[in-house]
C-alpha positions as CSV (number, residue, x, y, z in Angstrom):
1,X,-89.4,38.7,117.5
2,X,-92.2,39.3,114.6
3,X,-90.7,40.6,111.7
4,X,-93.2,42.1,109.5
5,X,-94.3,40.2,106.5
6,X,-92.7,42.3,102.7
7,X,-95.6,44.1,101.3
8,X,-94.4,46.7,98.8
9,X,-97.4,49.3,100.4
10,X,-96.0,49.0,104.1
11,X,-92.7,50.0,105.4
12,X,-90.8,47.4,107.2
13,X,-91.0,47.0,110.8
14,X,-89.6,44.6,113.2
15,X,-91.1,44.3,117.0
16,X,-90.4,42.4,120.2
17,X,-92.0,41.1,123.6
18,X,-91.1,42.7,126.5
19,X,-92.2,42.8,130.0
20,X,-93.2,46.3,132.6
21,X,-91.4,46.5,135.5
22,X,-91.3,50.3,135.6
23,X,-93.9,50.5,138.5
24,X,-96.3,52.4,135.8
25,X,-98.1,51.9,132.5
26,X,-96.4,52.5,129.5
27,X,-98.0,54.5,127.1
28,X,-98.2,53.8,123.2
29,X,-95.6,55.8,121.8
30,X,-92.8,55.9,124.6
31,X,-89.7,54.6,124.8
32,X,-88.1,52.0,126.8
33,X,-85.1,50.9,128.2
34,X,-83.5,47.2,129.1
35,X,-83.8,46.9,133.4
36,X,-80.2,46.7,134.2
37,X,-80.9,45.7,138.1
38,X,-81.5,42.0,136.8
39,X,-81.1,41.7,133.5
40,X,-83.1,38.9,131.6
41,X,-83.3,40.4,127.8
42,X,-87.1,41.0,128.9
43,X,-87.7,43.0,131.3
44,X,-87.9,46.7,130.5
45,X,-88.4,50.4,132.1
46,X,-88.7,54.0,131.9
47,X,-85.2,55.7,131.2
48,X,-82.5,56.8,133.9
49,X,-79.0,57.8,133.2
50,X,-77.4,54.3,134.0
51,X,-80.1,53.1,130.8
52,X,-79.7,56.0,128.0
53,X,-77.9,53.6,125.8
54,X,-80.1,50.4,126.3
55,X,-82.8,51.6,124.3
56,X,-85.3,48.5,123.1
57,X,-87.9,50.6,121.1
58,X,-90.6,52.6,121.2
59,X,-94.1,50.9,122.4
60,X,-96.9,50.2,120.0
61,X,-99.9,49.8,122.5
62,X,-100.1,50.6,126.3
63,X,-98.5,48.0,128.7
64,X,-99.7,47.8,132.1
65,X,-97.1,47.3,135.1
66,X,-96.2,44.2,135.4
67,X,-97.1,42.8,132.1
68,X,-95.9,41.8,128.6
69,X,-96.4,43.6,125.5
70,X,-94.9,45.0,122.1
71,X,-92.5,47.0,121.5
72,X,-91.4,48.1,117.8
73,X,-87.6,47.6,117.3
74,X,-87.0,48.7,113.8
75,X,-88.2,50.6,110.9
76,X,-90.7,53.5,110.6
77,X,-93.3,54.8,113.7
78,X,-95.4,57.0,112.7
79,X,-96.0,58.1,116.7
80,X,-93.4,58.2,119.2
81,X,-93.7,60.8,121.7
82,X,-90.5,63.6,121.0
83,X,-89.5,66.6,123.0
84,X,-88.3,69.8,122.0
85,X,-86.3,72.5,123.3
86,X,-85.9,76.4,123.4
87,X,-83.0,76.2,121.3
88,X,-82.6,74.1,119.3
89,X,-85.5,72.9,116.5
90,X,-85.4,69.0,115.5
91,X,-85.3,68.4,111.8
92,X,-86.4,65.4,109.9
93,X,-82.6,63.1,110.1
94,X,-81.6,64.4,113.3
95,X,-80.9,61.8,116.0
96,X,-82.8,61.4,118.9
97,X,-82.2,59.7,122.2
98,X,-83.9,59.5,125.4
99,X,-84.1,61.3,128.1
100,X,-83.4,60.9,131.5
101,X,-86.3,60.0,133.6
102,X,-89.1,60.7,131.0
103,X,-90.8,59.0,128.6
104,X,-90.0,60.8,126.1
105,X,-87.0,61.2,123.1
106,X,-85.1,64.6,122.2
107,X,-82.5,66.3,120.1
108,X,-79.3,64.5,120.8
109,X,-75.9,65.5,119.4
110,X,-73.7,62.7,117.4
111,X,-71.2,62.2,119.9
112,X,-73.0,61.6,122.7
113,X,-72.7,57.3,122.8
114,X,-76.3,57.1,123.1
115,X,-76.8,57.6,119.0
116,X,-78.2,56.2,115.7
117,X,-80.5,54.0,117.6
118,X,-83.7,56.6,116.5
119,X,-83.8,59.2,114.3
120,X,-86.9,62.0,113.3
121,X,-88.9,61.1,110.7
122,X,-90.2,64.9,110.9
123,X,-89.3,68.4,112.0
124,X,-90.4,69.5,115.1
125,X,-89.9,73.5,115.9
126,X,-88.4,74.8,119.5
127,X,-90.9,75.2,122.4
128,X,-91.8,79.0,122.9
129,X,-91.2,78.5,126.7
130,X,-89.0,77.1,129.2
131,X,-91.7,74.9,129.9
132,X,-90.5,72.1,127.1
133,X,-93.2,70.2,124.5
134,X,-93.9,67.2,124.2
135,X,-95.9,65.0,121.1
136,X,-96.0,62.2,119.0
137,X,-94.0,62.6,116.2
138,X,-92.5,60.3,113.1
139,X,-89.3,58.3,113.9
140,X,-87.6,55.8,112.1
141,X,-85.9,53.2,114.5
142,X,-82.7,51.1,114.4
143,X,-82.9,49.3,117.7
144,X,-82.4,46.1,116.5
C-alpha cells in the first residue's frame, strides 16, 4: 500500500496495487471489485452481483487487461464515475455503491450491506430520461 505522505494543502489518500483480470481496460475513475473465482488479494474486476460488497477502490489511471496498476483505497477522489437515476437525485453524503455489471457507482440505500464503503463528495441531479447518466463526480472513499 502507499499511504500518502501529511501535507496540510492535500487531503489524505491511501492507494493499492492491483492486477486486471476483467477481460477489458479499466478506465481512470471506475470502480473495482476483488475476483472471487480465485481469490489472491490481487486480482481485481468489473462488478457482478456475487462482488457488490468486495469493493477495492476506485482507479486512478487506466489499467490494461492483464496488468497491474493503482487503485485509490481511501480518502478524497475528485473523479469517480457516478450514475444517477430518474428518481431519485444524489446529494453530497449519500452513499454510493456499485452496480451490477457496470463500471460505474449509484445512489444506494443504508441497508443494503453493500454500504459506507463510498460516499458523494457532490450532488448529482436525476437523469431527465430513462436512459440513466453517467460522469465523474467527487467521492470520498473508505475502502480500506
Amino acid at each position: 500500500m502507499l499511504f500518502q505522505r501529511i501535507n496540510r494543502t492535500d487531503a489524505e489518500t491511501v492507494f493499492t496495487i492491483v492486477y486486471n483480470i476483467s477481460a477489458a481496460t479499466v478506465t481512470a475513475g471506475y470502480p473495482v471489485v476483488w475476483d472471487i473465482t480465485s481469490p489472491d488479494g490481487v486480482s481485481v474486476s468489473k462488478p457482478a452481483t456475487a462482488t457488490l460488497s468486495c469493493l477495492v477502490g476506485i482507479a486512478t489511471s487506466d489499467i490494461a487487461n492483464s496488468a497491474y496498476g493503482k487503485v485509490q483505497v481511501y480518502g478524497y477522489k475528485a473523479s469517480a464515475y457516478v450514475t444517477n437515476n430518474v428518481t431519485t437525485a444524489i446529494a453530497a453524503g449519500n452513499i454510493l455503491i456499485p452496480v451490477d455489471a457496470a463500471w460505474t457507482l449509484a445512489y444506494g440505500a443504508a441497508s443494503d450491506g453493500k454500504s459506507g464503503l463510498v460516499y458523494a463528495a457532490e450532488s448529482f441531479a436525476t437523469a431527465t430520461t430513462t436512459l440513466l447518466a453517467a460522469a465523474n463526480k467527487k467521492v470520498f472513499i473508505r475502502c480500506l
